[in-house]
C-alpha positions as a printed NumPy array, in Angstrom:
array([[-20.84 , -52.242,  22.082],
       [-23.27 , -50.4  ,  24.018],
       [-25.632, -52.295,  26.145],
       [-28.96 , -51.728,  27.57 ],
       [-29.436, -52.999,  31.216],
       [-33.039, -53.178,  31.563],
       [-34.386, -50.48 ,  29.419],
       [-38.183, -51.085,  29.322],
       [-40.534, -52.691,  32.208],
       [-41.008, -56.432,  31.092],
       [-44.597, -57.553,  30.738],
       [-45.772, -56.231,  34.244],
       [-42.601, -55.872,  35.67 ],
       [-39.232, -54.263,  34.962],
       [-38.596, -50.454,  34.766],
       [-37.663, -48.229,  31.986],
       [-35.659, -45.829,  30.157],
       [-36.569, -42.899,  27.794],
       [-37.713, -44.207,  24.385],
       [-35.449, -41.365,  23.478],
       [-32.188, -43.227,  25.376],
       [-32.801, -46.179,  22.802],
       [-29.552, -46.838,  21.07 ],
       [-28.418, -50.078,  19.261],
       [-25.538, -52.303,  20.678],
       [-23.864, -50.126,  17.853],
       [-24.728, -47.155,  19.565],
       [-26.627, -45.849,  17.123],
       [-30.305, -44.705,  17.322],
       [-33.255, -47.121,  17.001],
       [-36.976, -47.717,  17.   ],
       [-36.457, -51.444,  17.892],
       [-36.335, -51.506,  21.333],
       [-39.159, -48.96 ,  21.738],
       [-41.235, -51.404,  18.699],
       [-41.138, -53.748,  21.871],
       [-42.696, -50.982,  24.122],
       [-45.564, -50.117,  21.627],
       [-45.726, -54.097,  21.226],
       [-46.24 , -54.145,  24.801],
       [-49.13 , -51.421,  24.81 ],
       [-51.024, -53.264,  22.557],
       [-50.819, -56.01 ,  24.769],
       [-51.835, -53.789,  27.328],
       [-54.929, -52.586,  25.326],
       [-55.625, -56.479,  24.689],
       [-56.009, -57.207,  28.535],
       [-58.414, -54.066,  28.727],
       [-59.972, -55.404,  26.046],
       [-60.599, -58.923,  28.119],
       [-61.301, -57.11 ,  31.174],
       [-63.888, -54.198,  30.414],
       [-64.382, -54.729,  26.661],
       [-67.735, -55.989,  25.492],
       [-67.546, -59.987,  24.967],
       [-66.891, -60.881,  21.422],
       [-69.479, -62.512,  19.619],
       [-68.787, -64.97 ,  16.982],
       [-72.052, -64.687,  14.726],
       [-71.113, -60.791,  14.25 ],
       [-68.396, -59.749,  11.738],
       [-66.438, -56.293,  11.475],
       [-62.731, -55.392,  12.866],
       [-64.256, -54.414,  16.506],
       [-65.503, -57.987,  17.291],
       [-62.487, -59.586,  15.157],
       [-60.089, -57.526,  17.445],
       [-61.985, -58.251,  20.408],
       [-61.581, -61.777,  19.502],
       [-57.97 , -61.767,  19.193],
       [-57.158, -60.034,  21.997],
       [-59.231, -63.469,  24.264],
       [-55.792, -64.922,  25.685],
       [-53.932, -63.817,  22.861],
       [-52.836, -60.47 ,  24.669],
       [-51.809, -62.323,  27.557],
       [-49.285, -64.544,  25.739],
       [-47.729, -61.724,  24.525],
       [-47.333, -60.244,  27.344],
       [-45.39 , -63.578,  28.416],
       [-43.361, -63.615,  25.388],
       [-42.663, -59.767,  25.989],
       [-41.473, -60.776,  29.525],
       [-38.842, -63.586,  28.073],
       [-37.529, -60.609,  25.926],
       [-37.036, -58.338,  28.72 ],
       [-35.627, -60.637,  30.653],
       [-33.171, -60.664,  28.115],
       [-32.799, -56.35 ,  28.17 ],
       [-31.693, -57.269,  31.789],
       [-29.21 , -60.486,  31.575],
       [-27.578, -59.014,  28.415],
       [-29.639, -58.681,  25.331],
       [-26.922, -60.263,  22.01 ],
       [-24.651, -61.556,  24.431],
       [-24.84 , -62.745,  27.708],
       [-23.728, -61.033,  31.024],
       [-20.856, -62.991,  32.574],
       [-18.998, -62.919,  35.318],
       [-20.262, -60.344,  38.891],
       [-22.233, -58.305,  35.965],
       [-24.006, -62.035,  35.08 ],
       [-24.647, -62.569,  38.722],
       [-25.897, -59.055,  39.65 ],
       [-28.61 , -59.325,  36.621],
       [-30.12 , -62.741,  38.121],
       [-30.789, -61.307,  41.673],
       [-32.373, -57.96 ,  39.858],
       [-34.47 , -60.733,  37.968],
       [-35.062, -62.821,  41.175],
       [-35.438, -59.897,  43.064],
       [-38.422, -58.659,  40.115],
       [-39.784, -62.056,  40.955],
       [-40.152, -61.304,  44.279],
       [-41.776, -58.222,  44.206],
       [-44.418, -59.608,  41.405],
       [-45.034, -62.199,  43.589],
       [-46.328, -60.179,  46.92 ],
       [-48.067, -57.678,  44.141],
       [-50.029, -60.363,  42.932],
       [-50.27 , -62.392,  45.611],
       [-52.498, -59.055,  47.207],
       [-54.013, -58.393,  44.2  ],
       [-55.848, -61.831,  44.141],
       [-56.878, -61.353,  47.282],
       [-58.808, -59.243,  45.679],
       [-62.541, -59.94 ,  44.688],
       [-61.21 , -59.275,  40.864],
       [-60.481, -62.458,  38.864],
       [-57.222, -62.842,  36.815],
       [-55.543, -60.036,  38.772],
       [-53.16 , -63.064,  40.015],
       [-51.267, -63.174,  36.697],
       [-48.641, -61.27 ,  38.348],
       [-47.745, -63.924,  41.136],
       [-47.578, -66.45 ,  37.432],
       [-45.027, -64.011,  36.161],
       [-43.03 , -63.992,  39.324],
       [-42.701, -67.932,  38.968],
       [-41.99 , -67.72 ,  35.076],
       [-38.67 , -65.217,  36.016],
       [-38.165, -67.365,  38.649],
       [-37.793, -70.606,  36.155],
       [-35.878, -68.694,  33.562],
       [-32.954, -67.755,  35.537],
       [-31.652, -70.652,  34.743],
       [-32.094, -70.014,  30.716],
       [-30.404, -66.741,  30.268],
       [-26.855, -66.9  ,  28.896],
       [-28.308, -69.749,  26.104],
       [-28.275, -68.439,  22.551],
       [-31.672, -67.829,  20.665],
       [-30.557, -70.908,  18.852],
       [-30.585, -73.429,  21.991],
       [-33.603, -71.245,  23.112],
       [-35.607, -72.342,  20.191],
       [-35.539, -75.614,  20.443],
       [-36.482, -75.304,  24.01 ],
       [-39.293, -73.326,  23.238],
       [-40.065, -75.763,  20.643],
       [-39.825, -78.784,  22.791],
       [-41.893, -77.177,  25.42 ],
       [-44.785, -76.397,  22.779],
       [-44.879, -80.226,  21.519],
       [-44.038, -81.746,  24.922],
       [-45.564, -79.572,  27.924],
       [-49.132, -79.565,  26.974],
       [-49.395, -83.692,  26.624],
       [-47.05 , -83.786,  29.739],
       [-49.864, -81.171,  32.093],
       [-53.099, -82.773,  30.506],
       [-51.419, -86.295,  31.862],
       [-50.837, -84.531,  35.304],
       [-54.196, -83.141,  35.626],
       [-55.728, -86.699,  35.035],
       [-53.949, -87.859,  37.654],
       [-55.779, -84.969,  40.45 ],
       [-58.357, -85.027,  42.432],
       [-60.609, -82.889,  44.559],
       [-59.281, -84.145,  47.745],
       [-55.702, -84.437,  46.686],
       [-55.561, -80.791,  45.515],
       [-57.163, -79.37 ,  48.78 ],
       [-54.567, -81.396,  50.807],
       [-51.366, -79.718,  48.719],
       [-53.195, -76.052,  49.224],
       [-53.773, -76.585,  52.613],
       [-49.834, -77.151,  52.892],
       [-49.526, -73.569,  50.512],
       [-49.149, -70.476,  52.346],
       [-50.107, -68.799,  49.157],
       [-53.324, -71.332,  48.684],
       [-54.352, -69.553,  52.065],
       [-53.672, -66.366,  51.846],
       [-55.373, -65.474,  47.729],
       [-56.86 , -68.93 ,  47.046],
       [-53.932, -69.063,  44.304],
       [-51.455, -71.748,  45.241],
       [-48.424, -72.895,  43.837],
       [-50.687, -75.534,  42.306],
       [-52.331, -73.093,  40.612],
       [-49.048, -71.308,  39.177],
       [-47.524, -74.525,  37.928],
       [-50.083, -76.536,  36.463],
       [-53.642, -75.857,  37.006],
       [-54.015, -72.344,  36.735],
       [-55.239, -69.741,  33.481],
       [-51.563, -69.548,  32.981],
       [-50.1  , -72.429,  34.154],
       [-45.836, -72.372,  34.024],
       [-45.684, -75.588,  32.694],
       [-47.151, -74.557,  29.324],
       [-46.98 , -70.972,  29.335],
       [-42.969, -70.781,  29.698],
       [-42.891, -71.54 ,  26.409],
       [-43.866, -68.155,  25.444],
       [-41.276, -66.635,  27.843],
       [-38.464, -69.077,  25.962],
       [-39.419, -67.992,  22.534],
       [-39.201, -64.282,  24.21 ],
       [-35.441, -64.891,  25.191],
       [-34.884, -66.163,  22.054],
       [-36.603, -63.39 ,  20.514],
       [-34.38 , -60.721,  23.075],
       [-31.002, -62.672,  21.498],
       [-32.188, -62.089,  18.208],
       [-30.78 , -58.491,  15.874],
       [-34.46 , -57.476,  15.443],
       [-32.753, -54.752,  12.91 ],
       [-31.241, -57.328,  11.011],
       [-32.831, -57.29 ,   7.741],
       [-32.034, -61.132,   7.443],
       [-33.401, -61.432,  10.939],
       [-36.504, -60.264,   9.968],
       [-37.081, -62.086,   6.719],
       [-37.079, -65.066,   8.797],
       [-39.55 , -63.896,  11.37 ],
       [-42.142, -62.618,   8.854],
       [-41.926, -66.283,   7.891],
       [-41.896, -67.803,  10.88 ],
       [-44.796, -65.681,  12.954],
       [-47.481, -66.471,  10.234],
       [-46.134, -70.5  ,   9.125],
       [-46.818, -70.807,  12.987],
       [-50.461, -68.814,  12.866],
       [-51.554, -71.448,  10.547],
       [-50.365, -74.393,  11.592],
       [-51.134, -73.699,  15.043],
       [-54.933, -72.808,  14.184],
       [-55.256, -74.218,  10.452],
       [-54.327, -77.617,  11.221],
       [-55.963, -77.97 ,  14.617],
       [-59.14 , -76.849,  12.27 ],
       [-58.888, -79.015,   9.99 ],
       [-57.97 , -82.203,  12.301],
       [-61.226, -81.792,  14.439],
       [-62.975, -81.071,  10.99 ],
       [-61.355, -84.318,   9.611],
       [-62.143, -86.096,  12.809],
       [-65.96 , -84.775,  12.878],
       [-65.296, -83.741,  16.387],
       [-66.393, -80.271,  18.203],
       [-64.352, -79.231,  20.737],
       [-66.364, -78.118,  23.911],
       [-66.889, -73.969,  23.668],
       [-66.194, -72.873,  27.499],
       [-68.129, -70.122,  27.611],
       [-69.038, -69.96 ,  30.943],
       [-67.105, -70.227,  34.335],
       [-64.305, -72.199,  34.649],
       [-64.699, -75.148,  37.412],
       [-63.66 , -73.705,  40.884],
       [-61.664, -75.417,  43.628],
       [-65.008, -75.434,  45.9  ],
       [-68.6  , -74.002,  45.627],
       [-67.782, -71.406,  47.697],
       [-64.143, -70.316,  46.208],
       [-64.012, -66.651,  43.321],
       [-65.091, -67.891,  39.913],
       [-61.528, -67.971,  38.116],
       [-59.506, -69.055,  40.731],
       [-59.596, -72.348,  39.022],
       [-58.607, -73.102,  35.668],
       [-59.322, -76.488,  33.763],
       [-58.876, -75.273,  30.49 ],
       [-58.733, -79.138,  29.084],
       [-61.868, -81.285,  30.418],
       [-64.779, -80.564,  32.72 ],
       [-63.25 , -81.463,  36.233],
       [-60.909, -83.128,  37.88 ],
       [-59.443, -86.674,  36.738],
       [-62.231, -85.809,  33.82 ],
       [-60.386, -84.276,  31.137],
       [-60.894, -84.577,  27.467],
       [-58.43 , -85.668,  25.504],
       [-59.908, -83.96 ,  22.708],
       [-59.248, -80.674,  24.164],
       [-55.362, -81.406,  22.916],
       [-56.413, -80.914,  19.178],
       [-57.909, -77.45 ,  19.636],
       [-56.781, -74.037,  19.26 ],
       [-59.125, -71.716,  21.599],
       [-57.632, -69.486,  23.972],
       [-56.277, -70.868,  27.05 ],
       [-56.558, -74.667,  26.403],
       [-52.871, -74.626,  26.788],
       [-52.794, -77.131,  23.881],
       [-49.9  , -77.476,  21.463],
       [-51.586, -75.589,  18.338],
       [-53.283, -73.289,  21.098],
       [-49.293, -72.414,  21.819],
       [-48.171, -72.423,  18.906],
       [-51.136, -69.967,  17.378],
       [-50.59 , -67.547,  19.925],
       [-46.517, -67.636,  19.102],
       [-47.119, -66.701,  15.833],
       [-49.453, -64.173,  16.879],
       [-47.143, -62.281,  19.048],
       [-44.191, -63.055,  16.696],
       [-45.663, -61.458,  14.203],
       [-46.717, -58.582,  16.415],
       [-43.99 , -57.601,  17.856],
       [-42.337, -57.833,  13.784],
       [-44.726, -55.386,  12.807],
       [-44.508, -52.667,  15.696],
       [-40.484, -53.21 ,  15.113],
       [-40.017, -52.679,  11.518],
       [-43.1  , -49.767,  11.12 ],
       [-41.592, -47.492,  13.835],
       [-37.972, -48.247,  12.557],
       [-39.206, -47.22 ,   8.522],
       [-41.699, -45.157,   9.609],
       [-40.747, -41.578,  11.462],
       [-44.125, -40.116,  11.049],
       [-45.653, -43.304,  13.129],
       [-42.874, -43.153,  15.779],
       [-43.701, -39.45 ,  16.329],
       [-47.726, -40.121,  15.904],
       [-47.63 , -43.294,  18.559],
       [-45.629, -41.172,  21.188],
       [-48.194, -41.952,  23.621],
       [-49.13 , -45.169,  23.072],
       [-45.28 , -46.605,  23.416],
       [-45.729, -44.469,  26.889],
       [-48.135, -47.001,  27.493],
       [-45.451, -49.985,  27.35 ],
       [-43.03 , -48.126,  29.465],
       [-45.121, -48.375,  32.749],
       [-47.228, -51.229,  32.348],
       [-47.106, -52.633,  35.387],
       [-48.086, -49.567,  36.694],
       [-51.321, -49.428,  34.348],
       [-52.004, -52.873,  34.412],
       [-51.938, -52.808,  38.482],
       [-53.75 , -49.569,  38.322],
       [-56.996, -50.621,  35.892],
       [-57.649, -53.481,  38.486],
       [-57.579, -50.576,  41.152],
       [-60.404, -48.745,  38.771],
       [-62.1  , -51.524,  38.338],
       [-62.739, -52.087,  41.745],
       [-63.523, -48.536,  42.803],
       [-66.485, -48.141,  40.167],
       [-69.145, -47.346,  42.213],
       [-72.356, -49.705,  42.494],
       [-72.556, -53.535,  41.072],
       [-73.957, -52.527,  37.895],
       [-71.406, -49.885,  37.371],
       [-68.266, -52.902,  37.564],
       [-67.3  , -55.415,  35.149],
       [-68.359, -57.647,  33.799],
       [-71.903, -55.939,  34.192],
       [-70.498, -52.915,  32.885],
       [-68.397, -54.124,  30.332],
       [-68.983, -52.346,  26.839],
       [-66.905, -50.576,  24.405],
       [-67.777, -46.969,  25.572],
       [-66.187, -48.426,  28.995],
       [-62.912, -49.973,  26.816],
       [-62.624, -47.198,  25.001],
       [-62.199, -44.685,  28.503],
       [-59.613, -47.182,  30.023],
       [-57.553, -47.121,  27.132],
       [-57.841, -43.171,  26.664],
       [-57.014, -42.779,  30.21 ],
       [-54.293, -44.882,  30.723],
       [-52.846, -43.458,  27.057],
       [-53.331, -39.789,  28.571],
       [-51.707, -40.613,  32.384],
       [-48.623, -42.284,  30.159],
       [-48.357, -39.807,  27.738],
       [-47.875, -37.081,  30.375],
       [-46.361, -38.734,  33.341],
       [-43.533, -39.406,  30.792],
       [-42.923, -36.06 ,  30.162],
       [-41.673, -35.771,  33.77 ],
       [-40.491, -38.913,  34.882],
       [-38.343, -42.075,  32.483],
       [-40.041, -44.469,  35.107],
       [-43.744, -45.06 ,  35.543],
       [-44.411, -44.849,  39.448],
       [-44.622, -48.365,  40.161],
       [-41.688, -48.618,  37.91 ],
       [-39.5  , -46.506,  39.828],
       [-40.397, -48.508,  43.17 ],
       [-39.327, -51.873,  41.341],
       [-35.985, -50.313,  40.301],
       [-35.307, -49.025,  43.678],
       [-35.926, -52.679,  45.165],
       [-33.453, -54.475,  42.351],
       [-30.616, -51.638,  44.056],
       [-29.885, -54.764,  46.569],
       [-28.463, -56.838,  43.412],
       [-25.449, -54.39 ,  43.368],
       [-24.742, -56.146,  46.847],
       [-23.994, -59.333,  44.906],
       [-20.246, -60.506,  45.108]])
């Protein structure tokens, strides 16, 4: 059985092969793997999207805005559930890595977490806000380590229990903080001080908190232990990704409907740590403030409430996703050849996702810089440019160039006795 060790960059972090070096634990050729990377592209075109793209509006119809609307937090989570599965590309994707070869892959992954964590960490010292979803990432391979020889069976019904259990479990926690007591536990956070993104932050409070979001990495483990050419396999997914769509935004729908209650629209800034602190840095995505939070916030589905059918929406969303960009590449020959380029994209995305923040902040003049700027015309050049750089940096190199620099730090695992 022939086994790939870490053959495409997780979401924003490890480094890849060739899409041509795909093979199958058979050892025969496949689009799966590389369905994964074009997967990951999209979700790489979903955070430019959030980031430069024009805002969507709800009162306007059409594909653009509808796309636009997906892509608010929904790219994101599948970039997390993309990292669970390539955490899985690295610990032993159908069966688990035992023995020295078991401990090697957990320092390459701790050693990934390390490296994500000083990225971000500088990157949200930044003036930009959200570019400290890396240092989140780093915490989520961090917490997984201990997950990865479980089957996708045991897996599950983690990920399910964290879906029903976690979001209840951080809205409870949140109650319980207040102003004071948070400034006291960041004033104790080296992190706190250096990027005004703590620990805190990471864990619970955050736009990506690890105490909801690992549910997405979980399901992406499971997902990673999973024969994605399986016919059966896939039968069940194409289920399972849309059942979860609509109970995770059909029911919470309908309950508030039932219930005659309107969940608050956050449409502007989230509440901030102090009136001086980067709008973003703080994230209540359930309540108003601090010890203030709404209990009615649970029910709903939008984007980064962290609730259970907000969770389990976005699951089925990148479920089904990653399904589709699997089976079309493996049927369809034409499309592998066509979207070349694009599953470049999802070979180096740390590398683009690092280097649009860069952009971002170079564009010259206030008015010239997002979110002033933001606008399709402005979406539409990101995503060109980052499709061009991939498309022809991979003709040269199997590694994107932050890519390469990751690998050549997880070299120390081989150390490991």
């Amino acid at each position: 059985m022939t086994e790939i060790e870490s053959t495409k960059n997780a979401p924003l972090a490890p480094a890849p092969v060739p899409a041509t070096a795909m093979v199958t634990e058979r050892g025969s050729p496949t689009a799966r793997l590389v369905g994964v990377d074009l997967a990951r592209a999209l979700a790489v075109f979903g955070m430019f999207a959030v980031h430069v793209g024009p805002a969507p509006d709800p009162e306007e119809g059409g594909v653009g805005n509808w796309l636009l609307e997906l892509s608010s937090g929904r790219a994101s989570a599948l970039f997390a559930t993309l990292a669970g599965f390539s955490i899985m590309l690295i610990a032993g994707r159908l069966e688990p890595k035992t023995g020295l070869a078991g401990r090697q892959a957990k320092a390459r992954i701790a050693i990934r977490a390390a490296v994500l964590l000083v990225v971000g960490t500088a990157l949200a010292m930044t003036n930009f806000g959200g570019a400290e979803i890396l240092s989140f990432y780093a915490v989520y391979f961090l917490l997984a380590l201990p997950l990865v020889r479980l089957r996708a069976a045991t897996l599950a019904t983690i990920a399910v229990t964290l879906a029903l259990v976690t979001p209840q479990l951080a809205f409870g926690l949140k109650s319980l903080l207040d102003q004071s007591t948070v400034n006291t536990i960041d004033s104790y956070d080296p992190l706190a001080q250096l990027s005004d993104v703590g620990l805190l932050d990471i864990v619970l409070t955050g736009l990506y908190p690890a105490i909801t979001w690992m549910t997405f990495v979980v399901t992406g483990m499971a997902l990673g232990r999973l024969d994605l050419a399986s016919g059966a396999v896939q039968r069940r997914l194409a289920l399972l990704g849309p059942a979860l769509i609509t109970i995770g935004y059909g029911v919470s729908w309908l309950v508030l409907r039932l219930s005659d209650v309107h969940l608050r629209t956050m449409t502007g800034p989230p509440p901030v740590k102090d009136p001086g602190a980067a709008v973003g840095s703080f994230d209540m995505p359930v309540g108003d403030a601090l010890g203030e939070a709404d209990a009615w916030g649970l029910l709903g589905a939008e984007p980064h409430t962290g609730s259970t059918f907000d969770l389990i929406g976005s699951l089925g969303i990148a479920i089904t996703v990653i399904l589709c960009a699997t089976v079309a590449l493996a049927r369809l020959p034409w499309l592998r050849r066509l979207a070349t380029p694009v599953i470049a994209v999802g070979t180096m995305s740390l590398t683009l996702y690092v280097g649009h923040i860069l952009v971002i902040l170079a564009l010259p003049g206030e008015a010239a810089t997002p979110p002033d700027s933001n606008s399709a015309w402005l979406l539409a050049c990101f995503i060109a440019g980052a499709t061009l750089f991939a498309a022809i940096w991979s003709r040269f190199f199997s590694r994107g160039p932050l890519e390469y620099l990751l690998n050549a730090a997880t070299r120390l695992a081989s150390s490991v006795r």
